[in-house]
N, C-alpha and C positions, 0 to 999 in steps of 0.2 A: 752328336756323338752316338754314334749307334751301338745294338747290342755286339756284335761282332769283335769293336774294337777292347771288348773284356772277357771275350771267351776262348780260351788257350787252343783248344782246336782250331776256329778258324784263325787267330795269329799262327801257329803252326803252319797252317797253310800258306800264309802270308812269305812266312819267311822260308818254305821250301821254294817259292816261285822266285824269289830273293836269290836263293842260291842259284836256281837253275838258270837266272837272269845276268849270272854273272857277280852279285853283289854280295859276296861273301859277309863282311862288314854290316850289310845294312841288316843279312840275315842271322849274325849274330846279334845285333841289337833290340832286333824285335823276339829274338828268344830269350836272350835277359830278361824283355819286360814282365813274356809268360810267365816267366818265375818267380817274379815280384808277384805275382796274381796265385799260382799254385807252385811251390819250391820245388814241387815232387812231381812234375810233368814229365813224366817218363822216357818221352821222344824229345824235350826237348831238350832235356841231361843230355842223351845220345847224343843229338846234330850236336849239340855245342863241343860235346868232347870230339868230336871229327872235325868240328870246321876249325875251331881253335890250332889244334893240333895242324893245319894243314896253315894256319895261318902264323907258324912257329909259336906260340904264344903258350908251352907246353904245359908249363907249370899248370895254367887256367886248365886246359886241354884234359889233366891230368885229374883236377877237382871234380870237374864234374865225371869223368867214365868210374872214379869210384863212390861217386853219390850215384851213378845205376846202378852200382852192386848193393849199395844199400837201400837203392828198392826195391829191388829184384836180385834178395838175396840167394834165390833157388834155382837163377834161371843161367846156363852153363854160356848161352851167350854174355850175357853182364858182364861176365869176365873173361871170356874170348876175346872183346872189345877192347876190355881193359888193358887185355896183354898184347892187341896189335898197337894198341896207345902207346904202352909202358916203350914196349921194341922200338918204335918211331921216336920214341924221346931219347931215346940212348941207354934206359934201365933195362939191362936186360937181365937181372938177377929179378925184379921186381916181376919182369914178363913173364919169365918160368914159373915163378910164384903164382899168378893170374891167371897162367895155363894149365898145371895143376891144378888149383882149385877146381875151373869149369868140367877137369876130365875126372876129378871124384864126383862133381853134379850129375854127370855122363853116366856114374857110374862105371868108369872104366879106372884102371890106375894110374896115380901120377908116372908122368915121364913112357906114357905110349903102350904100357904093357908088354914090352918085345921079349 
């Protein structure tokens, strides 16, 4: 067993070649395991709230894009993500909510400033 198969970077890598291999499934599995290893893997919160979500599986989809805002409580993407999640699952009061937030992160004001 070598070093690689416990360092959340190169799994990360693993399961982005996953994805782009076609293997959706295999490359959510190997980002679960990163998370058994670091809960708080940043990137791999993100792919999983994407790939879930693309794999209908929303609820999950949905766990994890607001465990990136709770890493990345400051950062206006975190919940950009969150709210093309929320929209894609059918919440779209949840979305507005999400989008809001990241446009006061912006510093701009909720709902566009018009």
């Amino acid at each position: 067993m070598s070093g690689d198969d416990q360092n959340p970077d190169k799994m990360y890598d693993t399961a982005n070649q996953q994805k782009e291999d076609g293997d959706l499934e295999g490359a959510v599995a190997t980002l679960r395991k990163i998370l058994e290893i670091d809960a708080d893997h940043l990137h791999s919160n993100m792919a999983l709230g994407v790939y879930l979500q693309k794999l209908g599986r929303l609820d999950e989809a949905i766990v994890h894009a607001v465990k990136v805002t709770e890493i990345e409580p400051q950062d206006p993407f975190s919940f950009t993500q969150l709210s093309v999640i929320y929209q894609r699952c059918g919440k779209i009061q949840e979305a507005e909510d999400a989008m809001a937030q990241a446009h006061v992160l912006q510093g701009r004001p909720p709902g566009g400033g018009h």
